[in-house]
Structures are given as C-alpha cells and as structure tokens.
C-alpha positions in Angstrom: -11.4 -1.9 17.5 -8.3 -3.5 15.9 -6.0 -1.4 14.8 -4.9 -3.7 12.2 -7.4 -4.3 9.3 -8.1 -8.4 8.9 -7.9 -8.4 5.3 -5.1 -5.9 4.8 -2.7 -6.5 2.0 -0.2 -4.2 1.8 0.7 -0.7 3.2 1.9 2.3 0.3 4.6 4.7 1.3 5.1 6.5 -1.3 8.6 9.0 -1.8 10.2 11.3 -4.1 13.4 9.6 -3.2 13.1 5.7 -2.8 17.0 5.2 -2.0 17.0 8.4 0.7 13.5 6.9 2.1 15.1 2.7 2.1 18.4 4.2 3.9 15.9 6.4 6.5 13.5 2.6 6.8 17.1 0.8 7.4 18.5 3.4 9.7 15.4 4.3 12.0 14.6 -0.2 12.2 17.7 -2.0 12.0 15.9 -4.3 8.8 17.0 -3.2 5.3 13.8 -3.3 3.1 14.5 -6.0 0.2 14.0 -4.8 -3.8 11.1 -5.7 -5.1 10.6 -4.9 -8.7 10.8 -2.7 -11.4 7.1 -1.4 -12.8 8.0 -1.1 -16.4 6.1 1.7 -18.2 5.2 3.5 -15.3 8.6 5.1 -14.2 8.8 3.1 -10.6 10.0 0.6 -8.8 9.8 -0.6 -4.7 11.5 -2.0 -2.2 9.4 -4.5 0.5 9.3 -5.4 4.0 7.0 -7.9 5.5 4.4 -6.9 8.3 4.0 -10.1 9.4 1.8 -12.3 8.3 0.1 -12.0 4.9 0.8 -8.3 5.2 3.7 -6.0 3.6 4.8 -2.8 3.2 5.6 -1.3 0.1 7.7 1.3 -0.7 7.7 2.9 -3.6 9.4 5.5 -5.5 10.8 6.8 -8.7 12.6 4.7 -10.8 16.0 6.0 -11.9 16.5 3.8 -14.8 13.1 4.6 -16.2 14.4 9.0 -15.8 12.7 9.2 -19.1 9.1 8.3 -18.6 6.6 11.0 -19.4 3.3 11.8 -17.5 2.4 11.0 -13.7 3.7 8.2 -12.0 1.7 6.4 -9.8 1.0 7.5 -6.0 2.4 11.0 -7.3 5.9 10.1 -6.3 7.0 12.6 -8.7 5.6 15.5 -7.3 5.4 14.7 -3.4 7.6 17.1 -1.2 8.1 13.9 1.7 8.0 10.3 2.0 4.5 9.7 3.2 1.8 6.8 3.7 -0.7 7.3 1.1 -2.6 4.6 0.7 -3.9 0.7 1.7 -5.0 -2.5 -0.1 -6.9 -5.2 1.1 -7.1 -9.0 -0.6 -10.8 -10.0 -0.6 -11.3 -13.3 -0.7 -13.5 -13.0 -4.0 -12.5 -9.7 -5.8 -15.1 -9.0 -8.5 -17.9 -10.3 -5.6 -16.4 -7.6 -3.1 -16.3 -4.6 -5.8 -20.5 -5.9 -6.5 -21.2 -5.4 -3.2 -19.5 -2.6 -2.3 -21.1 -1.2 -5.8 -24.4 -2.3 -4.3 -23.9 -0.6 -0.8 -23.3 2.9 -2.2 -19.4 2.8 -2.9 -17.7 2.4 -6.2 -14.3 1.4 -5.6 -13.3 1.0 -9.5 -12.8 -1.6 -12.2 -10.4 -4.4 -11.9 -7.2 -4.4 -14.1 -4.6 -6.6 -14.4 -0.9 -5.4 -13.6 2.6 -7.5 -13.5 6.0 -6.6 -12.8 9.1 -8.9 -12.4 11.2 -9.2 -8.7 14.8 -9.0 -8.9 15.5 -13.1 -9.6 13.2 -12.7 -12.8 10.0 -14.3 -11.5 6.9 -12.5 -13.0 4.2 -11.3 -10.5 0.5 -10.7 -11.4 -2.3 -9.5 -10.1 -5.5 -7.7 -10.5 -6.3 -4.5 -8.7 -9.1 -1.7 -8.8 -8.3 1.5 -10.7 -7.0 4.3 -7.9 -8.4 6.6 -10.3 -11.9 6.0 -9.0 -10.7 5.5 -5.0 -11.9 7.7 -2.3 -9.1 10.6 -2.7 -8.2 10.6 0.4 -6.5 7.1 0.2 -8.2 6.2 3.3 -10.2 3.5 1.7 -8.1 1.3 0.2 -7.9 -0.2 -2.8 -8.5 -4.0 -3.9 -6.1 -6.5 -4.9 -5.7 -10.0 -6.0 -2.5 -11.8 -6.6 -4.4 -15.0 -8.5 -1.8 -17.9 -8.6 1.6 -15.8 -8.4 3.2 -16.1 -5.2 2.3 -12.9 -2.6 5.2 -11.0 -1.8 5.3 -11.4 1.7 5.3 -15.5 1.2 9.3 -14.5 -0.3 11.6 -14.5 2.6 11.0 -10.6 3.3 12.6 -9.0 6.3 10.3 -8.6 8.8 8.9 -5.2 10.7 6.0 -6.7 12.7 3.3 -4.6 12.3 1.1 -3.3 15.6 -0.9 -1.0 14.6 -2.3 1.2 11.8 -4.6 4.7 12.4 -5.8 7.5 9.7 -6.9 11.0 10.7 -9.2 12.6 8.2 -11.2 16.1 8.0 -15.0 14.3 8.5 -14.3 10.6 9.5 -18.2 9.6 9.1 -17.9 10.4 5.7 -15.4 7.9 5.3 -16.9 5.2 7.8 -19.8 4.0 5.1 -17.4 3.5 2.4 -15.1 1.4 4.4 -18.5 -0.9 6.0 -19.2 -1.0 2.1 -15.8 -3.1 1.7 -16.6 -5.1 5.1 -13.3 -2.9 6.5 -12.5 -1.5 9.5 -9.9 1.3 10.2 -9.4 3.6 13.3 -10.0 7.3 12.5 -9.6 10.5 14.2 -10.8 14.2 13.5 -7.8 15.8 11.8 -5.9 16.3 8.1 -5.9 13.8 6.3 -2.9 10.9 6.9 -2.2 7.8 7.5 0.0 6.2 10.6 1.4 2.9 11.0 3.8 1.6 13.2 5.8 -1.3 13.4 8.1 -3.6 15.5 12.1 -3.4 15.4 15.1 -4.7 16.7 15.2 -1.3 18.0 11.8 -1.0 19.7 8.5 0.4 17.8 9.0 2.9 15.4 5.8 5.1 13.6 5.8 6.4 9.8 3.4 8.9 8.8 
C-alpha cells in the first residue's frame, strides 16, 4: 500500500503552543513553516508548510491575539498536554457526491459548512469542509474539504518538507478500514493506541512527527 493517501489535503498538528511547536518544526528540518492565517472567532491561527505537491501541513495552535475567546477551540489545542498529529483531510473531487456515497456505504462523515480566514497579505480563503463534530473520533478518518475557487494553500510559495510517508496505529484497525473504503481512502494502520505518524523530507535528512 502507499503510504501516502492520493487525495490527501492537508496534514493537522495540533499544539498548545504554536510558536514553541514552529521553532521545534524549524529547528528539527531546517524549513521555517510560513504564517498562514488567523481564524477569527475561533481563538486560532496556523502556520503552513507544503508536502509537496497538492499536499500541506498545517499547524495549528492557539491564537494569542484572540486570549479572550471563550469555549473550545478547534482540534482541542487548548487542552492538549503536546504537539500532536490529530487529524487528516482529503479534497474529493466532488464534495457533496463523496459525503452521498460515503452516507450510502455505512459512514456519515458530516454536513458541509463553509469556513474562511484571511493569510497574512490580506487575501481571503474559503472553503467548505465536513463538521469534525460527526468524524470518526479517533481522527483517523479524515475529514473533507473543498477550497472552491480560492487558491489552495500549498499553490502559495510554501516551504517545502517533501512528504514520504504517513501511518496511524489504532486500538481495532478493521473497525476503521470500512469507513475509510467508504471515502474511497486508503491509510496504513497498525494494532496499537491511537496516533498518527508522518514523516517528511529535510535538508537535514527525514524527520517523523507523531
């Protein structure tokens, strides 16, 4: 099997501390990630690094100019202890016709909703992505997104962190091996708790993330 998903959008490393985690990327790679954006309302912001490709990795943490915002932020980057990979997204070629069939196979991967944020030269970014609420809870199987007509992130003069290969471990991978066939995805998993393990190519040689 490859080990990297064909329709993979983005990678999520999520952190209680997105500076400390940027400065570890930077340190460990040789490639400072670039800002992305500010999510306004929901008390985060990221930083991006291309995969190669079509691919990026985001991450993303709390936002210290939004110190105010009340309730859960996304990925729980409030309340993790560690920087770690929590999730996936894949970019369907027809978004509302992949979440029919996967609804139609036996998996329910969520209602579409439309999200924006703006990058640091002002440009606004769009998209449409299914509700994490609803996602497998592991974060195995990924969410969907679709960027519409704004330009992808990894289309914006990224740095680059090739990426060669990505691997989950989870408790009972055959339960999680019909809801990924359900979204037409494949992802390597072992017996184990549950995580997620990428790694990528550096100026300094691979380097793995958890």
């Amino acid at each position: 099997m490859n080990t990297i998903p064909a329709q993979l959008d983005h990678l999520v490393l999520a952190t209680p501390d997105l500076a400390g985690t940027v400065a570890d990327f930077a340190r460990r790679t040789g490639v400072t990630p670039a800002p992305g954006g500010v999510h306004v309302g929901l008390g985060t912001r990221n930083h991006l690094v291309s995969l190669g490709g079509s691919a990026y990795l985001e991450i993303i943490g709390p936002d210290p100019e939004q110190a105010g915002h009340e309730g859960p932020r996304p990925f729980a980057v409030d309340v993790l202890p560690v920087p770690r990979t929590v999730t996936w997204a894949i970019r369907p070629a027809d978004l509302d016709a992949t979440i029919a069939a996967a609804r139609a196979r036996g998996y329910d991967p969520g209602p579409a909703h439309a999200m924006s944020r703006r990058t640091p030269d002002g440009t606004l970014l769009s998209w449409r992505l299914t509700d994490g609420a609803d996602a497998h809870p592991s974060g195995l199987v990924p969410f969907l997104i679709d960027w519409g007509d704004s330009p992808h992130p990894a289309a914006s003069g990224l740095p680059v962190t090739p990426l060669l290969g990505l691997t989950a471990t989870t408790p009972d991978p055959d339960e999680l091996r019909p809801l990924l066939a359900a979204l037409d995805v494949e992802l390597p998993l072992s017996e184990g708790p549950v995580g997620m393990r990428f790694t990528v190519d550096t100026p300094r040689g691979p380097v793995t993330f958890d």
